[in-house]
C-alpha positions as CSV (number, residue, x, y, z in Angstrom):
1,X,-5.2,12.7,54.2
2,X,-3.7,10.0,52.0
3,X,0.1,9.5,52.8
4,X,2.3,10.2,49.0
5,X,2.3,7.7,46.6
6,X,5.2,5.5,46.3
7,X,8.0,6.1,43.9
8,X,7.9,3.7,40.9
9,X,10.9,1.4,40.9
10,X,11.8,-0.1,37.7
11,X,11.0,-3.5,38.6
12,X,7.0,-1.5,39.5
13,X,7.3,0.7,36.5
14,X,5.1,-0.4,33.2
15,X,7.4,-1.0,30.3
16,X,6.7,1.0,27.1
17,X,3.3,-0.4,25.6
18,X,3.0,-1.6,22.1
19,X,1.8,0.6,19.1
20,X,-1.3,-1.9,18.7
21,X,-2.8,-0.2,15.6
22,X,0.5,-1.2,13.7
23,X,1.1,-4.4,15.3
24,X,-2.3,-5.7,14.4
25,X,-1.9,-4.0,10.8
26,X,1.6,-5.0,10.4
27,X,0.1,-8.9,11.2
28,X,-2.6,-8.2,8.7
29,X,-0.2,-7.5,6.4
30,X,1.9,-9.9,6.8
31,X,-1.0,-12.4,6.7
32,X,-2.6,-11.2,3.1
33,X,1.4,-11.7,1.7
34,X,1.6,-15.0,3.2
35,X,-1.8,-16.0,1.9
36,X,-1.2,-14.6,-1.3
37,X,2.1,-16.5,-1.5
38,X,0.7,-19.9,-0.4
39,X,-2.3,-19.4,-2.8
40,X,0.1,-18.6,-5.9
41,X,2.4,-20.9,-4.6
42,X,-0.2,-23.8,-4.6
43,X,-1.9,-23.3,-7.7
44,X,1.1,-21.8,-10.5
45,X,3.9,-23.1,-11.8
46,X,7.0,-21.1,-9.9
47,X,9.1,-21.6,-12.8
48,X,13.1,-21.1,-12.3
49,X,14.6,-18.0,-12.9
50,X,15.4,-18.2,-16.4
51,X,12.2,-19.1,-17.5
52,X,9.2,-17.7,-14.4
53,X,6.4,-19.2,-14.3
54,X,3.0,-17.4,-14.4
55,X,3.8,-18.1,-10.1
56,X,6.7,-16.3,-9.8
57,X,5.8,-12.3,-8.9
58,X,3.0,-13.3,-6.8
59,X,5.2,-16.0,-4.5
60,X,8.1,-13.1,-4.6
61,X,5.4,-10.0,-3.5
62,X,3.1,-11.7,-1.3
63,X,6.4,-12.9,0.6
64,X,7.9,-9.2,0.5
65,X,4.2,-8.3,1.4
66,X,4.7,-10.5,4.6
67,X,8.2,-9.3,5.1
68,X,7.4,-5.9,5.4
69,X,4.5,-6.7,7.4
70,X,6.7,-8.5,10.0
71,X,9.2,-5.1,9.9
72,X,6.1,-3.1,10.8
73,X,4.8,-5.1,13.6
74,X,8.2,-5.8,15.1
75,X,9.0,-2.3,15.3
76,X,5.9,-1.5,17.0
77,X,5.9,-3.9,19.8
78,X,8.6,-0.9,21.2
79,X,6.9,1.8,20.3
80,X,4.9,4.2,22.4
81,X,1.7,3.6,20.4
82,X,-0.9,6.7,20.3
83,X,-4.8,6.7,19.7
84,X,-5.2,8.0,16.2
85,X,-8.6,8.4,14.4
86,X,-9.1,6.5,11.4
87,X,-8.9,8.8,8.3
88,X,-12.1,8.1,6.6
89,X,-11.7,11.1,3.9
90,X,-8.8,9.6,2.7
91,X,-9.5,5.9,2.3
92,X,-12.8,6.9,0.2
93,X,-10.7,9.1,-2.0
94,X,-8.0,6.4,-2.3
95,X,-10.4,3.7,-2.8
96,X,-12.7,5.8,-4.7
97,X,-9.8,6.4,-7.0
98,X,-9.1,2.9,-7.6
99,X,-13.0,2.1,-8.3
100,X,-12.3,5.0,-11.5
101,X,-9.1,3.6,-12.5
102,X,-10.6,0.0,-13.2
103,X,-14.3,1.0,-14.2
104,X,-12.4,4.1,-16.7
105,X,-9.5,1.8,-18.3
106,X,-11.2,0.7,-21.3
107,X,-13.1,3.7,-22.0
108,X,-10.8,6.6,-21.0
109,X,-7.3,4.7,-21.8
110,X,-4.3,4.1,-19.3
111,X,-3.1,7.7,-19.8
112,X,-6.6,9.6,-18.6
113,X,-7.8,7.2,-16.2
114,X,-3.9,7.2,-14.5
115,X,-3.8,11.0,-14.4
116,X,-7.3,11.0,-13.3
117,X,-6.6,8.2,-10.4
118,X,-3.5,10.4,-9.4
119,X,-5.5,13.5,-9.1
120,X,-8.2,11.9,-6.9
121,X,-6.3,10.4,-4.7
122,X,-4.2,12.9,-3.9
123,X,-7.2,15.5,-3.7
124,X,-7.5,14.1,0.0
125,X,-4.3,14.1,0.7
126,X,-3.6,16.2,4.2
127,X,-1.3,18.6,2.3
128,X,-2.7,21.6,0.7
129,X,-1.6,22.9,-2.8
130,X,-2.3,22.1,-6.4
131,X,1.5,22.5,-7.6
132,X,2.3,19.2,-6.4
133,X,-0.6,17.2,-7.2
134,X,0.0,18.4,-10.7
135,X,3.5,17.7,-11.0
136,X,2.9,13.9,-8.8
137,X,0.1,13.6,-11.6
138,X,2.5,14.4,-14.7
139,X,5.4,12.5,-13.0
140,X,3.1,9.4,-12.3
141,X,1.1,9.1,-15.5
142,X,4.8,9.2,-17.6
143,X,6.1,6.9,-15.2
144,X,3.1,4.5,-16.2
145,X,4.0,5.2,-19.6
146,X,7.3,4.5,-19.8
147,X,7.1,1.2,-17.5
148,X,3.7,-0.3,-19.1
149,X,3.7,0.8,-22.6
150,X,7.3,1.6,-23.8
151,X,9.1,-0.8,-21.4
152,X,6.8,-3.5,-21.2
153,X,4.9,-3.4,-24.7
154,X,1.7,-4.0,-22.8
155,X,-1.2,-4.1,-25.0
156,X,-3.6,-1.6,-22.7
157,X,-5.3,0.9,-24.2
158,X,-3.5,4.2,-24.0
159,X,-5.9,6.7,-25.2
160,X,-9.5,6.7,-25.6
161,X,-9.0,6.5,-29.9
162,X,-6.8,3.5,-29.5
163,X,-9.5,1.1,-28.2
C-alpha cells in the first residue's frame, strides 16, 4: 500500500496557468493592429492633425487594435484558462452576415442590408428572444443612419430607389 502523498508546499505547488486561447488571440490581435499600422503607416501620408492624411485612422486603429490586443493577452497570462469549444454556429452567422452586407449594399441600400446584417448575426446569438434582436436591429440601423448618412454626408446608397 502506497504511503500518502506529500503535501504541496508553495515552492512545489504549480502557479495558476495561463488562459492560452486569449493569450494566443490577444497576440493575434495585437499582431493584425500592428501590421495594419506599419502597412498604413508605410504607404499613406499620416498627415497632422489639422489636416489627416488618407493614413491617419488606420495608423490610430491598427495601434488601438494592438493595444487592446496586448490588454487581452496580459490579462490572461493570470488567468485560470478553461477548454472552451469553438463556436462554429456563430462565426458562420457573423461572417455569413458580413458576406450579405457587402454582396447586398448596392442593390438593397445601406438601410436593408444593415437591418438585414443585424438580424443575421444576431439570429445565432446564445440568447433567445426576438424583442431584442428587433430593437438591437432598429437601434443599429438608425445608428448607421445617423453616423454615415446624416453625420457624415456619405454618398452610399440608402435605399434600393436611390441607386
Amino acid at each position: 500500500m502506497p504511503g500518502p502523498t506529500p503535501a504541496r508546499t508553495p515552492a512545489t505547488a504549480p502557479g495558476p496557468t495561463p488562459d492560452w486561447h486569449d493569450l494566443a488571440w490577444g497576440a493575434v490581435l495585437a499582431l493584425t493592429g500592428l501590421a495594419v499600422a506599419g502597412y498604413a503607416a508605410l504607404h499613406y501620408d499620416f498627415g497632422t492633425l489639422r489636416r489627416m492624411g488618407p493614413g491617419f485612422f488606420p495608423v490610430v486603429l491598427g495601434l488601438g487594435l494592438a493595444g487592446l490586443g496586448l490588454l487581452i493577452a496580459i490579462s490572461a497570462r493570470n488567468r485560470l484558462g478553461q477548454v472552451r469549444p469553438f463556436a462554429w454556429a456563430q462565426a458562420v452567422g457573423v461572417i455569413g452576415s458580413l458576406l450579405v452586407f457587402g454582396l447586398l449594399l448596392d442593390r438593397i441600400g445601406l438601410m436593408a442590408s444593415t437591418a438585414l446584417t443585424v438580424a443575421i448575426s444576431s439570429a445565432v446569438a446564445p440568447r433567445g428572444g426576438l424583442l431584442w434582436r428587433a430593437v438591437l436591429t432598429v437601434a443599429v440601423t438608425a445608428l448607421v443612419w445617423l453616423l454615415f448618412i446624416a453625420g457624415l454626408n456619405l454618398s452610399i446608397p440608402v435605399w434600393p430607389w436611390n441607386r
